[in-house]
C-alpha positions in Angstrom: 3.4 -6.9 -7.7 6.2 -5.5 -5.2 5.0 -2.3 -3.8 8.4 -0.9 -2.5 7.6 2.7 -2.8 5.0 5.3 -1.5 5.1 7.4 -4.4 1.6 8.6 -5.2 2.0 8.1 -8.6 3.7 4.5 -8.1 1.0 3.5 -5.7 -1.4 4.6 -8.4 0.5 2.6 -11.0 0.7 -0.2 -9.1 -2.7 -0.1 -8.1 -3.8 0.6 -11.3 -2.4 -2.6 -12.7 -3.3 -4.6 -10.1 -7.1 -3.6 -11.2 -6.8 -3.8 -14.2 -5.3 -7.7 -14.3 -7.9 -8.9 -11.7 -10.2 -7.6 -14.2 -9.0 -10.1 -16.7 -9.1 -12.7 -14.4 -5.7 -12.5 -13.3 -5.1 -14.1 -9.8 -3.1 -10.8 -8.4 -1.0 -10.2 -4.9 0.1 -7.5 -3.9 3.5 -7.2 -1.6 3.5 -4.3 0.3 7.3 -3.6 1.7 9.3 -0.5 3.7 7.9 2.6 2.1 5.0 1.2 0.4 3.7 -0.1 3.4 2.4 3.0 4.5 -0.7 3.0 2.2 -1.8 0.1 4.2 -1.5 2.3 7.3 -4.9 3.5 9.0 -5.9 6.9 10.3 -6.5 5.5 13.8 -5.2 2.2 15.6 -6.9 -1.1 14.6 -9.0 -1.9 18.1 -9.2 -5.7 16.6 -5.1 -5.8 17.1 -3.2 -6.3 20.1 -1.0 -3.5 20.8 2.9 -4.3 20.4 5.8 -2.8 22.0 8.0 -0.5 19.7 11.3 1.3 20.3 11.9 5.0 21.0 13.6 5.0 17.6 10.7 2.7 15.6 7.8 5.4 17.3 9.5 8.3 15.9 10.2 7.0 12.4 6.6 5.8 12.2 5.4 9.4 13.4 7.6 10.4 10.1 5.2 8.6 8.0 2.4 9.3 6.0 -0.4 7.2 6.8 -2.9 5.3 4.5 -3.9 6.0 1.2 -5.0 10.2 1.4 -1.5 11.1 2.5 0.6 9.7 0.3 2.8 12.5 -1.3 4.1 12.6 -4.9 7.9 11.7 -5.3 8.0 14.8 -8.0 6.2 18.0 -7.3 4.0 17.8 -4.6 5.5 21.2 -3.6 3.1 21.3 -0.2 0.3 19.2 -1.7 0.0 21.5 -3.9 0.7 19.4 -7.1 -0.9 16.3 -5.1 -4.5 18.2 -5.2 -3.5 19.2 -8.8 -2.6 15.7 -10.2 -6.2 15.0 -7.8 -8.3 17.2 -9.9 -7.2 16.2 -13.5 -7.6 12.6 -12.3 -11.2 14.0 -11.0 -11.8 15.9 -14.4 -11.7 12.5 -16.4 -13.3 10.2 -14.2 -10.4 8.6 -13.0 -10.2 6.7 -9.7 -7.9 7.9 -7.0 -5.8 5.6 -4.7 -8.3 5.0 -1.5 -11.2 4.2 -4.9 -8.8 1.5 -6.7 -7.6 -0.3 -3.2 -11.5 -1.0 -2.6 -12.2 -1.7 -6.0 -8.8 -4.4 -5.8 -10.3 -5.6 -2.5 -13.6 -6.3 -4.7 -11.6 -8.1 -7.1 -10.0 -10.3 -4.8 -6.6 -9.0 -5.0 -4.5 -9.8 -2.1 -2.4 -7.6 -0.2 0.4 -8.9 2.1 2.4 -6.8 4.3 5.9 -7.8 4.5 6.2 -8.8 8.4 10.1 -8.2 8.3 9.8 -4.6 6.9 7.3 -4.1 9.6 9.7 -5.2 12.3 12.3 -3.1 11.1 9.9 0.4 10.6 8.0 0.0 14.0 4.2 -1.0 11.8 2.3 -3.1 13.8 -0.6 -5.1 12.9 -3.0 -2.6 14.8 -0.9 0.3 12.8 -3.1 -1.3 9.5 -6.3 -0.2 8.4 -8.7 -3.5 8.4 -8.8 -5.2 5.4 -10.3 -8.3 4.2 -7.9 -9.5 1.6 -5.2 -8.8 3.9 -2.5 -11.1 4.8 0.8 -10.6 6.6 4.0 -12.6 5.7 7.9 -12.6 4.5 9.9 -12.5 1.5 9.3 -15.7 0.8 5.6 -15.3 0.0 6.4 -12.9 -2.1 9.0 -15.4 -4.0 6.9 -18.4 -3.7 4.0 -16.4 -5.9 6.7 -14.8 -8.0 8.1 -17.7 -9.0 4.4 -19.6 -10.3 3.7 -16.3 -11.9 3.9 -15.2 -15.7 5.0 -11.7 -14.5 6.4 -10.1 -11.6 6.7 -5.9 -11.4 7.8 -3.5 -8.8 6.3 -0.2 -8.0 
């Protein structure tokens, strides 16, 4: 799955069938890229990770950012967070796991997330910038081909 965008409900989507196919056995990875790499971000710096220089420029748009999986917004009507805490509270309603509950249960699942090192470059993420993860792994477009191409399906979120 290519996880370009850090819509709520596309994160949700995408995590949601990520889930879902590691349920059925599926071997699943998960390329995080520009936007979407922000719901790999963590609240605080990752002590385990060396600190990296950044620009001016790459600080700022980072600060920009939403970080991790509580602050993502929705791309339609969030108006504030308002519709975010509503969309929250249906989801709640029915049971329904929210973003931060289906990236541990993927983690459980062995579902592996790869951060797209060249998008990381470009945005100013740095390794210590990323929540700790177990299943995750950090590489370029073309890990993202290479398991594309042995795959029966390919979607982007």
């Amino acid at each position: 799955l290519l996880v370009l965008h850090n819509d709520r409900e596309a994160l949700l989507a995408a995590l949601l069938v990520a889930v879902g196919a590691a349920a059925q056995g599926m071997d699943v990875m998960v390329f995080f890229t520009f936007w979407g790499l922000n719901l790999l971000r963590g609240d605080e710096p990752n002590p385990a990770m060396p600190v990296e220089k950044v620009s001016w420029a790459q600080r700022m748009f980072k600060w920009m950012m939403p970080k991790g999986p509580a602050q993502q917004k929705l791309g339609k009507l969030d108006m504030a967070g308002i519709g975010r805490s509503m969309l929250g509270s249906i989801m709640k309603g029915y049971s329904l796991m929210d973003i931060p509950e289906l990236m541990a249960t993927a983690e459980e699942q062995g579902v592996r997330f790869v951060a797209c090192t060249m998008s990381m470059q470009v945005m100013g993420i740095t390794k210590r910038d990323l929540a700790p993860r177990a299943n995750l792994d950090y590489g370029g477009v073309a890990a993202f081909v290479e398991s594309a191409s042995r795959s029966r399906m390919s979607l982007t979120f």
